[in-house]
VEXKOLLO-788891 format. One line per field, with one value per residue (C-alpha): x, y, z; residue in one letter. Coordinates in nm, 3 decimals. Example, Ala and Ser with C-alpha at 12.3 -4.5 7.8 and 13.67 -1.06 7.14 Angstrom:
X [1.230 1.367]
Y [-0.450 -0.106]
Z [0.780 0.714]
aa [A S]
***
This chain:
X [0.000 0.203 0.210 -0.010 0.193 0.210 -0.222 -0.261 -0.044 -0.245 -0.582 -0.472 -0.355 -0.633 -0.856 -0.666 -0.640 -1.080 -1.049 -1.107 -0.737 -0.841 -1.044 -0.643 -0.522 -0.432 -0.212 0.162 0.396 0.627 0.300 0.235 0.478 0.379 0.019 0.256 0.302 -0.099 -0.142 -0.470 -0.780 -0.749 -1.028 -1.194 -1.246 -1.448 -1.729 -1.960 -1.831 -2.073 -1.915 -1.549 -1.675 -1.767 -1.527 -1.225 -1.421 -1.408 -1.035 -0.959 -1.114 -1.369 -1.345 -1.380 -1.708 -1.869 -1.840 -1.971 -2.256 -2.360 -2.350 -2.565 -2.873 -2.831 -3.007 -2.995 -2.654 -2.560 -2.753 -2.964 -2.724 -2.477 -2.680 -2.811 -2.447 -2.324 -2.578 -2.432 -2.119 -1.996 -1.950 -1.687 -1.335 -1.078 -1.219 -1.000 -0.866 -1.020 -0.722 -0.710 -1.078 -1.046 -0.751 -0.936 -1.223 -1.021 -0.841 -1.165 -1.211 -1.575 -1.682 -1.773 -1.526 -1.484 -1.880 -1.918 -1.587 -1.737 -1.971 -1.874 -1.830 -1.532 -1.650 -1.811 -2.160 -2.066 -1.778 -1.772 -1.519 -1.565 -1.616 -1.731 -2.000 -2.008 -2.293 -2.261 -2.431 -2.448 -2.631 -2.831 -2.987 -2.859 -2.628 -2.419 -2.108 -1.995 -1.647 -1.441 -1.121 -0.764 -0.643 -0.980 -0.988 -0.663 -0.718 -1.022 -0.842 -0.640 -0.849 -1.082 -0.834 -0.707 -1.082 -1.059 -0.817 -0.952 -1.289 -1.026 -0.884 -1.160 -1.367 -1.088 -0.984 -1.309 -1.577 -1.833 -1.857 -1.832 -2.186 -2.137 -2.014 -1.762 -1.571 -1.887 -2.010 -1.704 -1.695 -2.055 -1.944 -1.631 -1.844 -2.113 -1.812 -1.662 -2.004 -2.020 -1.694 -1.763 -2.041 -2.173 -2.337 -2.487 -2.601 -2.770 -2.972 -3.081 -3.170 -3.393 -3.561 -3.691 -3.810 -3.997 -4.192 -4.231 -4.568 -4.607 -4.567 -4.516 -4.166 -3.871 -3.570 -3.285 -3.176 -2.868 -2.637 -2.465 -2.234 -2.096 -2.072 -1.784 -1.695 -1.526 -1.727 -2.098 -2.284 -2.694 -3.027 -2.940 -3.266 -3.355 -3.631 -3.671 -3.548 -3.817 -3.724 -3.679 -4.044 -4.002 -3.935 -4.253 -4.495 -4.335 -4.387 -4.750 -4.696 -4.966 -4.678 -4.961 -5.005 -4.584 -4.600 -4.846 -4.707 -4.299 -4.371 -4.624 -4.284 -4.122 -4.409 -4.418 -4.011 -4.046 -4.374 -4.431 -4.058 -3.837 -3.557 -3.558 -3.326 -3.138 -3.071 -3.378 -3.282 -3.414 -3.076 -3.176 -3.511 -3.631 -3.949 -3.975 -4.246 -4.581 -4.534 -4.302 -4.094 -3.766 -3.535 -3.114 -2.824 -2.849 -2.521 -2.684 -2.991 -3.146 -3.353 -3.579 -3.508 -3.820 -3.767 -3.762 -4.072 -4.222 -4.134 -4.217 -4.579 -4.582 -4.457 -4.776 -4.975 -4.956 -4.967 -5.306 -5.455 -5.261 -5.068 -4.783 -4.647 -4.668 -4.519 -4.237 -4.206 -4.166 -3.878 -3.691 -3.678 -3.611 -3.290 -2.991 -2.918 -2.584 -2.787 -3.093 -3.370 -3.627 -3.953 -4.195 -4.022 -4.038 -4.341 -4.476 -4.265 -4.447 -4.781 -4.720 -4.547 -4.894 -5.110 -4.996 -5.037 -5.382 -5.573 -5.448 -5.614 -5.428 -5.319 -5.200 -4.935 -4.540 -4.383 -4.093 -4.174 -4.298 -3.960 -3.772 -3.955 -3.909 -3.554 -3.508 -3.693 -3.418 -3.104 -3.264 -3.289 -2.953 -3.097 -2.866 -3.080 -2.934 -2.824 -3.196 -3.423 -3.196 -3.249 -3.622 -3.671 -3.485 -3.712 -4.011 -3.854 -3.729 -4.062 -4.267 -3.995 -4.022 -4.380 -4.457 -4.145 -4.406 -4.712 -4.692 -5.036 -4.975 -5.035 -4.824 -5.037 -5.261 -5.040 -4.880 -5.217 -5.309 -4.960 -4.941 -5.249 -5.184 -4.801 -4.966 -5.261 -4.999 -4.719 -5.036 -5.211 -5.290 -4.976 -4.697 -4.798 -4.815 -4.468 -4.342 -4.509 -4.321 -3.962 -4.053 -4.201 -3.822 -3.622 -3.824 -3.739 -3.343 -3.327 -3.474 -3.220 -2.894 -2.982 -2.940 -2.576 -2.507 -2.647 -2.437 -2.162 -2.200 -2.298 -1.942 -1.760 -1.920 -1.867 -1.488 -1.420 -1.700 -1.666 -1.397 -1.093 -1.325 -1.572 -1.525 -1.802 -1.766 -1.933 -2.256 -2.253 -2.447 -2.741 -2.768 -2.827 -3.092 -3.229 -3.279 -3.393 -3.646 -3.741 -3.872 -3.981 -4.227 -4.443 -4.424 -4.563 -4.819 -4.937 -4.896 -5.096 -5.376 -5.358 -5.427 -5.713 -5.896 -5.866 -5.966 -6.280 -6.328 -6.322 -6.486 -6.778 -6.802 -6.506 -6.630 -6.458 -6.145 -6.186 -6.305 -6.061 -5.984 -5.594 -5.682 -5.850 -5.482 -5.464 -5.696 -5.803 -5.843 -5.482 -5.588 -5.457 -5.113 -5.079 -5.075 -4.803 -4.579 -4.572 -4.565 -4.237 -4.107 -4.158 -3.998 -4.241 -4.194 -4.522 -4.709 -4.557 -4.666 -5.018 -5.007 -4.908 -5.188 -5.404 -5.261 -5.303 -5.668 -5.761 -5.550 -5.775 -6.073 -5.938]
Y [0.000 0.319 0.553 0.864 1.097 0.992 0.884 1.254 1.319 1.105 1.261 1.612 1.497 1.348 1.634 1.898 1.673 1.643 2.003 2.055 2.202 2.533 2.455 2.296 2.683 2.663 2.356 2.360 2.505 2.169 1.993 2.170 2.078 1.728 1.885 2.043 1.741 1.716 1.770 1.939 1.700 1.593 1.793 1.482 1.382 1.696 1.637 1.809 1.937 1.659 1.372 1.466 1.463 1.098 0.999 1.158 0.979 0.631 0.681 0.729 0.415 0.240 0.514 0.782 0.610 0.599 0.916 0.956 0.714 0.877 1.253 1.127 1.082 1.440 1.644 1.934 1.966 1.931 2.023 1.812 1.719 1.627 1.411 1.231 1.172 1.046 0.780 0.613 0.592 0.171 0.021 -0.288 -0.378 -0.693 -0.998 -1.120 -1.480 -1.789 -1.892 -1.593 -1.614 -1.945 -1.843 -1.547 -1.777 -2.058 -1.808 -1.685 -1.817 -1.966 -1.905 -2.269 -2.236 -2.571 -2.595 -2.317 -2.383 -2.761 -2.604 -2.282 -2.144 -2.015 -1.704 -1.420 -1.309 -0.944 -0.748 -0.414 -0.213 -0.365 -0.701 -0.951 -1.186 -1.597 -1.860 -2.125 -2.402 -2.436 -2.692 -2.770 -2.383 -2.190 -1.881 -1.577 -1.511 -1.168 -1.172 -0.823 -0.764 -0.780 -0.444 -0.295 -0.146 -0.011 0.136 0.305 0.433 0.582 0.781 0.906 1.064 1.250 1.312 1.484 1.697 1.791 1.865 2.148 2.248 2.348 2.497 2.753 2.795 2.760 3.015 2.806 2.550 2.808 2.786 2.390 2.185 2.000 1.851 1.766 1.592 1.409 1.267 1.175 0.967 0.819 0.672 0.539 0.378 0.243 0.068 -0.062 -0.233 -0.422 -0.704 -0.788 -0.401 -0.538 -0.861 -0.688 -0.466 -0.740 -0.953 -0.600 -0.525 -0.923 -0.885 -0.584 -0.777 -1.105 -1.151 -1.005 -1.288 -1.010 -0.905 -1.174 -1.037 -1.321 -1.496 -1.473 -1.718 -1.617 -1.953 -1.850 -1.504 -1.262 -0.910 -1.003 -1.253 -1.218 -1.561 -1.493 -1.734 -1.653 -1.411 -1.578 -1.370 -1.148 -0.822 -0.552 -0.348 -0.626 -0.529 -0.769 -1.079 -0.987 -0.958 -1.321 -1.473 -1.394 -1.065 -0.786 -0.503 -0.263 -0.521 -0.521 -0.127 -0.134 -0.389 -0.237 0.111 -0.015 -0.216 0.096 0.303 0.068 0.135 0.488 0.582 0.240 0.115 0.385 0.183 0.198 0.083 0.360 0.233 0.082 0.087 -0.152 -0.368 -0.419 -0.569 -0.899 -1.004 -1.406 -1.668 -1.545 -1.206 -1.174 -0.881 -0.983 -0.730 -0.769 -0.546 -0.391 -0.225 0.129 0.225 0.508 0.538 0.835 1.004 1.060 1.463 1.400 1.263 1.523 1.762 1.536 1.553 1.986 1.945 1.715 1.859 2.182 2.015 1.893 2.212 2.452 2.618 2.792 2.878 2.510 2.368 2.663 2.517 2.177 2.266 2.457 2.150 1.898 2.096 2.285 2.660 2.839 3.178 3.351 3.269 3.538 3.309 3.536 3.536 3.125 3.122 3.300 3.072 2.792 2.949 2.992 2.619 2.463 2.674 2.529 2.147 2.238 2.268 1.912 1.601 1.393 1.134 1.436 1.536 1.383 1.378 1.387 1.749 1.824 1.730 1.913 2.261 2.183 2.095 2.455 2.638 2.490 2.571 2.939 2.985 2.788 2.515 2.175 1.846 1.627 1.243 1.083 1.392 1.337 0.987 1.027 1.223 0.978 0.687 0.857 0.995 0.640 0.479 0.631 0.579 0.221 0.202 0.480 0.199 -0.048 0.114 0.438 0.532 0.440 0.702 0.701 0.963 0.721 0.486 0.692 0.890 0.627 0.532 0.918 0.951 0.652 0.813 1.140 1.000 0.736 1.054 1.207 0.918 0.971 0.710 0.873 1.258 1.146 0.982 1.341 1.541 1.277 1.376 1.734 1.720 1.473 1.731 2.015 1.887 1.797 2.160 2.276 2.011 2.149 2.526 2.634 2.415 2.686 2.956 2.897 2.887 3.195 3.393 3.265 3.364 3.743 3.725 3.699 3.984 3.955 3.815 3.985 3.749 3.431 3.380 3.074 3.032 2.654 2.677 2.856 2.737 2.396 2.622 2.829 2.527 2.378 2.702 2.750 2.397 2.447 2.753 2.492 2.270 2.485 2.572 2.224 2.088 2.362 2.211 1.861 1.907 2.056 1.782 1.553 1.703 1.793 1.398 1.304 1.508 1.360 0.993 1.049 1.127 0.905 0.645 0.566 0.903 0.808 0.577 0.909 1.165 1.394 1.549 1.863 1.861 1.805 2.172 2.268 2.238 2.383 2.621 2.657 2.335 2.436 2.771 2.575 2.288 2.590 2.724 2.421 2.353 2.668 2.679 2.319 2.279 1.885 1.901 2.023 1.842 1.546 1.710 1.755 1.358 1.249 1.475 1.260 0.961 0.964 1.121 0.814 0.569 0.723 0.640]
Z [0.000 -0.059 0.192 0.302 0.120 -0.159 -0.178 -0.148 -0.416 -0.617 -0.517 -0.588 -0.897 -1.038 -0.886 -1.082 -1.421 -1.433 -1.324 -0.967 -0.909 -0.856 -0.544 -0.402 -0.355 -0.027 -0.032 0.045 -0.173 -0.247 -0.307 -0.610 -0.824 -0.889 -1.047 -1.319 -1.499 -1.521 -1.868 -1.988 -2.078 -2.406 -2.656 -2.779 -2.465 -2.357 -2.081 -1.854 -1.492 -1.344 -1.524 -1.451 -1.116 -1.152 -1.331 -1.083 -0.804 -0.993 -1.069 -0.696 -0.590 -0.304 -0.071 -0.316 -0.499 -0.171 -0.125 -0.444 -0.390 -0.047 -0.193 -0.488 -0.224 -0.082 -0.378 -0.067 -0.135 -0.532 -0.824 -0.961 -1.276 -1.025 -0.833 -1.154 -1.287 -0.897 -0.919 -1.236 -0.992 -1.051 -0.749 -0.885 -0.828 -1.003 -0.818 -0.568 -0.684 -0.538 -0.366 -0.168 -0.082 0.071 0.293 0.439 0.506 0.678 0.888 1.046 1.392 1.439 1.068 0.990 0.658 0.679 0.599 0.360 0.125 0.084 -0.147 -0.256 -0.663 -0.702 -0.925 -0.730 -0.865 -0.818 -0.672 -0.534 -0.356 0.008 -0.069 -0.285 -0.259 -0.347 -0.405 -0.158 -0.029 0.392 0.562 0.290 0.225 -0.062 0.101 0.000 0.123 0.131 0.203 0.286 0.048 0.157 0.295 0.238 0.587 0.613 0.246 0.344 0.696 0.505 0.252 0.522 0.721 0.378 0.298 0.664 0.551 0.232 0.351 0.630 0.269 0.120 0.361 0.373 0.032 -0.172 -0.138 -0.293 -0.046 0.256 0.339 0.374 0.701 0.524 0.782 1.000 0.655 0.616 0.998 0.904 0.572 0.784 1.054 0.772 0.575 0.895 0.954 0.624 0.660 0.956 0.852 1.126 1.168 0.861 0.972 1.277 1.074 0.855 1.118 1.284 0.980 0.963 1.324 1.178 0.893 1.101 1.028 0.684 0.377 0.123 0.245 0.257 0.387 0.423 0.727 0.872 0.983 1.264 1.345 1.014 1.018 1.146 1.127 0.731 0.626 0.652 0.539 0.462 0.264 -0.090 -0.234 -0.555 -0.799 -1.096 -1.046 -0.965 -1.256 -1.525 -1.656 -1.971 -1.714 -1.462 -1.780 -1.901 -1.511 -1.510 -1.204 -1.155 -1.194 -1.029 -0.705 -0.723 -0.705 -0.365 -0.243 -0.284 -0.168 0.108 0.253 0.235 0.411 0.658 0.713 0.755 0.944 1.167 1.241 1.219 1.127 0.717 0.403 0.302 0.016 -0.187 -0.542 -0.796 -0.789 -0.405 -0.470 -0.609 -0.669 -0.621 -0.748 -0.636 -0.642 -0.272 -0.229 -0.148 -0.001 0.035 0.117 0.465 0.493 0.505 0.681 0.814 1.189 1.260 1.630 1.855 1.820 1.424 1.433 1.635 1.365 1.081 1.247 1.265 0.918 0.789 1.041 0.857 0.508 0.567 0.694 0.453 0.766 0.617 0.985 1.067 0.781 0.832 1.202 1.082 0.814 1.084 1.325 1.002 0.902 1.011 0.991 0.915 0.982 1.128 0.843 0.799 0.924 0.709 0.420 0.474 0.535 0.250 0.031 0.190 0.136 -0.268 -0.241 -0.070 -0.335 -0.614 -0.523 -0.301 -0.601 -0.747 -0.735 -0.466 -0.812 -0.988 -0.726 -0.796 -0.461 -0.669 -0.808 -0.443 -0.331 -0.601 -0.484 -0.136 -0.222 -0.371 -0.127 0.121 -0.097 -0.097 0.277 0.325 0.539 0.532 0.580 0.858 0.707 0.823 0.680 0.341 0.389 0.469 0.167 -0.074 0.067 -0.030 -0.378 -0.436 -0.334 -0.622 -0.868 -0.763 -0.816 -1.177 -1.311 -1.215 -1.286 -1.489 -1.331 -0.992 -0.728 -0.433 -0.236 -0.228 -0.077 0.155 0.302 0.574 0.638 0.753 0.903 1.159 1.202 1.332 1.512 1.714 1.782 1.902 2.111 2.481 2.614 2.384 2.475 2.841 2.777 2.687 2.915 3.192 3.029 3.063 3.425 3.526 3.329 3.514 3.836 3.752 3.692 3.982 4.169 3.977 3.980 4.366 4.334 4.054 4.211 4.510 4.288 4.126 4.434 4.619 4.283 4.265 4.699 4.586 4.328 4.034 3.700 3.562 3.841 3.913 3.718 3.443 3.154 3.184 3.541 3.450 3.028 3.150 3.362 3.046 2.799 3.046 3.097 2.714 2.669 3.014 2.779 2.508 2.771 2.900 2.520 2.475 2.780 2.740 2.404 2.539 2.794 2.610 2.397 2.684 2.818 2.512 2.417 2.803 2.758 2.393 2.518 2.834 2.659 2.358 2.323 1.975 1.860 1.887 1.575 1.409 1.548 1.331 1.325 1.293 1.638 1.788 1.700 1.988 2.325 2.617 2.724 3.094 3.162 2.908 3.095 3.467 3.354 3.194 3.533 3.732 3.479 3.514 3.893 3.924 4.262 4.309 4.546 4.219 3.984 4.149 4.183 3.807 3.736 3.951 3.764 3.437 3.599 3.680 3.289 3.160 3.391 3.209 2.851]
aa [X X X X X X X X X X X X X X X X X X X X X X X X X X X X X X X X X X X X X X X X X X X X X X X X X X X X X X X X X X X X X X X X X X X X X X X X X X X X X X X X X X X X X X X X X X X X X X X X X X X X X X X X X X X X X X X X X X X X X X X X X X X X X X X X X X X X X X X X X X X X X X X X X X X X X X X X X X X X X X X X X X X X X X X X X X X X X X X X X X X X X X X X X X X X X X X X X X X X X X X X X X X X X X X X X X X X X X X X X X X X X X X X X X X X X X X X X X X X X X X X X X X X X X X X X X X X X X X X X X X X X X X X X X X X X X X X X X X X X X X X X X X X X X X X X X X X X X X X X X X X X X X X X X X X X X X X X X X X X X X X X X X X X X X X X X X X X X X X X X X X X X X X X X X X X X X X X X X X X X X X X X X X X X X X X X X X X X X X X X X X X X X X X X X X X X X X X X X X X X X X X X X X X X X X X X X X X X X X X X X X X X X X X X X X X X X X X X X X X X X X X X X X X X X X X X X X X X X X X X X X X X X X X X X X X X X X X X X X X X X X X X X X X X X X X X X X X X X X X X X X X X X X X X X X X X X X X X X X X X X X X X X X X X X X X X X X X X X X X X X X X X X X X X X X X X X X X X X X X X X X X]
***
C-alpha cells in the first residue's frame, strides 16, 4: 500500500487533471509541483463538470465512490445534474482470486469455513469495492457469502483521514462551499463507511428489519447465519427472484406489476412511518421479486432510523400540510434541518404558502412527490438550510418509493399509498400514552433543573462574593445552567401544548369512546390552554409538590381512557 503521502499526491492529482485544481489553492507550496506534470484533458475527450466529477471519483477508488454514492442521495446539497451523474457511480473492483478467498475464510475463527468452502463457486456473482459476494451451499440452504477484500480497511483508513483533511482544505480555500459543514459531513461519511466495513453491523440490521416484517408474507428479507458469520465474512439465505425493474421478465412470469408497485412502496411506508428503522438504500438492484409475487429485499449495509424529536417535527410538518398552515409547515422545516444563519420566518413562510397553493388545487393522483420534493428541495437551498443524514435519507425513501412504483405502474399514485400510512403516524405521535410519555420527560427534566440550579447559584454567588466576573468567574461553570435554561425555555411551550392535547382527548373519550376511531388530526390543534398555561408554570416553577399534583391529575384522565 504506498504511503499517506504519496495517496494525497495522487488525489490532488487526479482532482486537478478532471479540473477541480483550482479549489487545491491553499495547499503547500512543495506539493504543487507534482500537479505540473498534469497535462490538460485531451479535446476529444471533452465532458460536462458533473461527469469529470464521476469519473475523478471512480479513478480514486472504493473510498472515493462511496463518497460519491452517499452525496448522490443528498439532492440538498448538489444540483440536480450532479446528483443524476453520482448515481451512475460503478460500485466494482478486479475480483480477488479464489485462492485468496479461501484463505481469508479458513483463517476466520468460528466461521464454519470448513462448511461453507465444501460447497462454494469459485466465481463471485458481483464485486464491489468492500467485498465480494459468493454462491454457496451451507447446511443444505442456498447462502451468500460476502467476504471483505484484503487491505480494504486499512485502504479506506487511510483515505478518510485525507478526505478529513480535504474537507479542512476546502472549507478555507473555496468560497463556494463556505456555506457547507464539510468537515462535520465528512466525519458523518467516515463513521457510515466504517459501519459498512464491519459485517456484522450489517447482519444486525438485517436480522432488525426481519423482526420488523415477522408476520407479513409479502416481504422476505434473508436470514442470517450467525455460526458462520464474522466481522469479514458475513454468510446470509441466498434471495432468488426477478429483479423488480426487469419489466419484460414480470410480464413473461404472469406478475400484476400494479399489485408489485403497492405492495414495494407499502414495505417501504411501513419502514419509515411504523418502524423507524428503514433501508437507506432501496434501489431496484436491491429488490427482487420471487415466485408469487413476494418482495424480497437484500443489502443492509446502510440504513437510516428516525429520532423521537424527528418525528415530532415530521408531524408539525404534515400537520400543517393537511390544513394549509404555512407557519406550521415553516415550524416543521426549521426543526427537520440545520441553519448556518438567522432565516427570515416570514419570508419562509410565504414561500411555503405559494409552495402549498400550487399542489392544493391538485387532485391527490395528480401530485409527484418527486416534483414536491424538487420545490421543497429549492426552497431549502434558498434559505440555506442543510438536511441532517436521516431527513436526506427520509426524503430519498419517499422519492425512491414512487420511482419504484410509476417503473411499475406508470399510473400508480403514491399519495394514495402513503395517506393512511401518515395519518396513523400522526394520530400514534399524538395518542394519549406517547404525549403522556413526553409530558413525563418534561415534568423529570423540570425537576433535575430545579435540583442542579441552587448548586449553581451557590456557585455563582461565592464567585461574585470573591471579586465579580472579571478574576473568578469561568463560563464553563454557568454554560451547563444556560443550555438547560434554554432547553427548560422549550420545555415549557411544549408541555403547554402537550398538555392541552391531553385534556382535550380526556374530555373527547370520556364522553363518547367511539370518537377516537373518528378523530380527526386537525382537532390536535386545539383544546383547552388553561390546563397548558398551569403545567408551563408548574415547569417553570420546578415545585416537586405540584408536579406530582399535576401527574396524579394525568393519571386519573389516563384511567378514564
Amino acid at each position: 500500500m504506498i504511503s499517506r503521502r504519496e495517496r494525497f499526491l495522487q488525489i490532488l492529482e487526479v482532482l486537478s487533471k478532471h479540473g477541480f485544481g483550482f479549489a487545491l489553492g491553499g495547499i503547500k507550496e512543495e506539493w504543487r509541483a507534482p500537479l505540473a506534470r498534469v497535462r490538460l484533458i485531451d479535446p476529444n475527450k471533452l465532458y460536462s463538470q458533473p461527469v469529470h466529477l464521476r469519473q475523478a471519483l471512480e479513478e480514486l477508488g472504493p473510498t472515493f465512490v462511496k463518497l460519491g454514492q452517499v452525496v448522490s442521495t443528498r439532492p440538498d446539497l448538489l444540483p440536480a445534474r450532479y446528483v443524476q451523474e453520482l448515481t451512475r457511480l460503478q460500485d466494482s473492483s478486479p475480483a480477488v482470486p479464489p485462492e485468496r478467498i479461501r484463505e481469508m475464510i479458513e483463517s476466520e475463527p468460528d466461521s464454519a469455513a470448513e462448511e461453507i468452502l465444501a460447497e462454494i463457486d469459485p466465481v463471485p456473482l458481483a464485486t464491489g469495492s468492500i467485498g465480494q459476494a459468493h454462491a454457496a451451499v451451507y447446511k443444505g440452504v442456498d447462502v451468500i457469502v460476502k467476504v471483505r477484500r484484503p487491505g480494504v480497511v486499512e485502504e479506506v483508513n487511510r483515505d478518510l483521514e485525507i478526505l478529513s483533511e480535504l474537507a479542512k482544505l476546502l472549507s478555507t480555500y473555496w468560497p463556494a462551499v463556505e456555506h457547507f459543514d464539510l468537515e462535520g459531513l465528512a466525519d458523518e461519511f467516515a463513521q457510515s463507511l466504517r459501519d459498512e466495513l464491519d459485517y456484522l453491523t450489517e447482519a444486525r440490521n438485517a436480522q432488525r428489519m426481519a423482526e420488523n416484517f415477522t408476520g407479513d408474507p409479502r416481504v422476505h428479507i434473508p436470514k442470517i447465519f450467525w455460526e458462520a458469520s464474522t466481522s469479514r465474512i458475513l454468510t446470509m439465505e441466498r434471495i432468488r427472484g426477478i429483479k423488480i425493474n426487469d419489466y419484460p421478465a414480470l410480464e413473461s412470469a404472469g406478475l400484476d406489476r400494479h399489485l408489485l408497485a403497492v405492495d414495494s412502496t407499502e414495505a417501504i411506508c411501513r419502514m419509515i412511518f411504523e418502524h423507524g428503522f428503514f433501508h437507506a438504500d432501496p434501489h431496484p438492484g436491491n429488490l427482487f421479486v420471487e415466485t408469487g409475487g413476494r418482495i424480497g429485499i437484500i443489502d443492509f449495509g446502510m440504513m437510516g432510523t428516525l429520532t423521537d424529536e424527528f418525528r415530532d417535527h415530521l408531524v408539525t410538518l404534515m400537520l400543517g400540510v393537511v390544513q394549509e398552515n404555512p407557519r406550521r409547515v415553516a415550524a416543521g422545516l426549521l426543526g427537520l434541518t440545520s441553519q448556518e444563519q438567522d432565516v427570515n420566518k416570514k419570508e419562509l413562510e410565504r414561500d411555503v404558502a405559494i409552495m402549498l397553493r400550487r399542489y392544493s388545487n391538485k387532485p391527490l393522483h395528480e401530485v409527484r412527490v418527486g416534483h414536491l420534493m424538487g420545490d421543497l428541495i429549492g426552497m431549502l437551498r434558498r434559505y440555506r438550510m442543510h438536511l441532517p443524514r436521516e431527513s436526506a435519507l427520509f426524503l430519498r425513501m419517499l422519492v425512491t418509493a414512487e420511482s419504484v412504483g410509476t417503473g411499475l405502474d406508470p399510473e400508480f399514485d403514491l399519495v394514495s399509498v402513503l395517506t393512511p400510512y401518515a395519518q396513523r403516524f400522526v394520530l400514534h405521535r399524538l395518542s394519549p400514552e406517547i404525549l403522556a410519555k413526553r409530558l413525563r420527560d418534561i415534568l423529570q427534566d423540570a425537576v433535575q433543573m430545579g435540583v442542579e440550579a441552587p448548586e449553581y447559584l451557590r456557585r455563582l454567588i461565592v464567585v461574585l462574593e470573591r471579586g465579580g466576573f472579571d478574576v473568578h468567574l469561568r463560563a464553563d461553570e454557568i454554560e451547563p445552567l444556560l443550555r438547560r435554561g434554554e432547553k427548560i425555555g422549550h420545555q415549557v411551550v411544549a408541555g403547554a401544548v402537550i398538555a392541552a392535547s391531553i385534556n382535550g382527548m380526556a374530555h373527547i373519550l370520556a364522553s363518547d369512546p367511539d370518537r377516537w376511531r373518528r378523530f380527526h388530526t386537525p382537532l390536535i390543534a386545539g383544546g383547552a390552554t388553561t390546563v397548558g398555561t398551569l403545567t408551563g408554570y408548574l415547569v417553570l416553577s420546578t415545585n416537586v409538590p405540584k408536579v406530582r399534583r399535576l401527574a396524579s391529575t394525568i393519571r386519573l384522565r389516563r384511567r378514564a381512557f
